[in-house]
N, C-alpha and C positions, 0 to 999 in steps of 0.2 A: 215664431221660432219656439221649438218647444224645448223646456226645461226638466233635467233630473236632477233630482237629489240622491246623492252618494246614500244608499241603504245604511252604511254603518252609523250614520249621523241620526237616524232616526230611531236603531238600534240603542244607540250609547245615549239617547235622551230620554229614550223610554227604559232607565230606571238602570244604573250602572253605580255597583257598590265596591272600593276598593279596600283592603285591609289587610293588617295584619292577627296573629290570632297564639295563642298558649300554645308553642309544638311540644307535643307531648310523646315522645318515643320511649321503645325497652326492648326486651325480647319478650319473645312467647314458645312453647314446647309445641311444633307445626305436629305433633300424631296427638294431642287430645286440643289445640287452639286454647290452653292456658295461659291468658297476660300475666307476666311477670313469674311467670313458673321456672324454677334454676334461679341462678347468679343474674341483677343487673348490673350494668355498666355500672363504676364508677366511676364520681369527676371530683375534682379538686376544687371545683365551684360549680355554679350554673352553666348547665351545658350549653354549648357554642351554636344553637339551633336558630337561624332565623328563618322566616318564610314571608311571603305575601300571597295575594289572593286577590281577583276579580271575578264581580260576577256581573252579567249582562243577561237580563231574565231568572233563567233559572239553570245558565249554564256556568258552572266555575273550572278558571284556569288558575291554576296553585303551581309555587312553585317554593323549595325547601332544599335550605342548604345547611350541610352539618360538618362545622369542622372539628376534628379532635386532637388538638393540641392540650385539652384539660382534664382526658379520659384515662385514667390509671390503671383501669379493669375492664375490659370489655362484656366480661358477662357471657352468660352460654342460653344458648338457643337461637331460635332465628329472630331478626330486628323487625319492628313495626313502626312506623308513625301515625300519630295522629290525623286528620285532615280536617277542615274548617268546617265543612259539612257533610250529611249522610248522603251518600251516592242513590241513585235511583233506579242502575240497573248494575250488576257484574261487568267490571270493568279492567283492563291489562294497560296501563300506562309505562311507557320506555322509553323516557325523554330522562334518564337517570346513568350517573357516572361515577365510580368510585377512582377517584385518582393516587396510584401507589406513587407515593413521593421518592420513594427510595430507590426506585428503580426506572419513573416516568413511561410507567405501565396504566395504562388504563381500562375498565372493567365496565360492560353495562350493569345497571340498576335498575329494574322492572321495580312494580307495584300494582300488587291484587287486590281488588278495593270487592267486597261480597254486597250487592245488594241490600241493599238499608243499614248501610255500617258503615263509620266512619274513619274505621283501622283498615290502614295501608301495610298489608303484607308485604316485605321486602323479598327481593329475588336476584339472584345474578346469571349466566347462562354459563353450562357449562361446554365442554367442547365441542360435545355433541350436539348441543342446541337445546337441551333440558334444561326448562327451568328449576334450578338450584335453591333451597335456603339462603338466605345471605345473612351469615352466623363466621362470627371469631371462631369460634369454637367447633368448628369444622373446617377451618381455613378457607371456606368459600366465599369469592374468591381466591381470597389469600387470607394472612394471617396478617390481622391489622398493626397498623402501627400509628401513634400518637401523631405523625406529619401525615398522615393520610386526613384526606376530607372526601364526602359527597354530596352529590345535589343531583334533585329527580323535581321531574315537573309533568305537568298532563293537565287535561282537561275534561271534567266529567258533569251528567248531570244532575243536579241535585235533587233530594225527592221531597215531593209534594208534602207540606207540612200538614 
């Protein structure tokens, strides 16, 4: 009688790292890609960011959720986050959701990750299907509010060190 072995079992043994990692987000000015250029958010403490992260080989699946219940200032320009590692090709992840509390509206959240960089440009769409800035300060989506949260996830592969 012949015997298989389930592939993922030989996958997740040969070398599977979970964690989590310093989410580092702000805005940037999207016509020159200046971090931290304008107003950043302000919080009333440590931002509400947590995330996790696996990697099996040299593929990582992140996943980042930000709630703003302690953000006073949103800040002007468009949002970025950090990611655990540097991506290894141009990649569009849209496994992301901005949820308006106040009205129990909900918004996709893209993320543009540039080959060999490990800044996740934020994105929202807009009616037309363009990809948008996802900036306070253009109301895109909408115009945030402290009971709103987000959380975006995806999977990309990392590049060769």
């Amino acid at each position: 009688m012949a015997r298989f072995r389930d592939p993922r079992i030989q996958t997740l043994s040969g070398g599977t790292d979970e964690g989590n990692w310093n989410i580092i987000g702000g805005t940037f000015d999207p016509d020159t890609g200046i971090i931290n250029a304008g107003d950043q958010p302000q919080f009333t403490g440590d931002p509400l960011f947590s995330g996790h992260y696996t990697v099996v080989g040299n593929i990582c699946h992140f996943g980042i959720d930000v709630d703003m219940d302690n953000i006073d200032d949103f800040g002007t320009g468009q949002y970025y986050m950090m990611l655990p590692f540097t991506s290894h090709h141009n990649i569009v992840v849209s496994d992301g959701c901005l949820h308006d509390e106040s009205t129990g509206n909900q918004y996709a959240v893209l993320g543009h990750i540039v080959a060999g960089s490990d800044k996740m440009n934020l994105f929202s769409i807009s009616s037309n299907g363009q990809h948008v800035p996802f900036s306070d300060s253009l109301n895109s989506p909408i115009k945030l509010d402290e009971l709103d949260n987000f959380h975006i996830s995806g999977t990309y592969e990392i590049s060769p060190l």
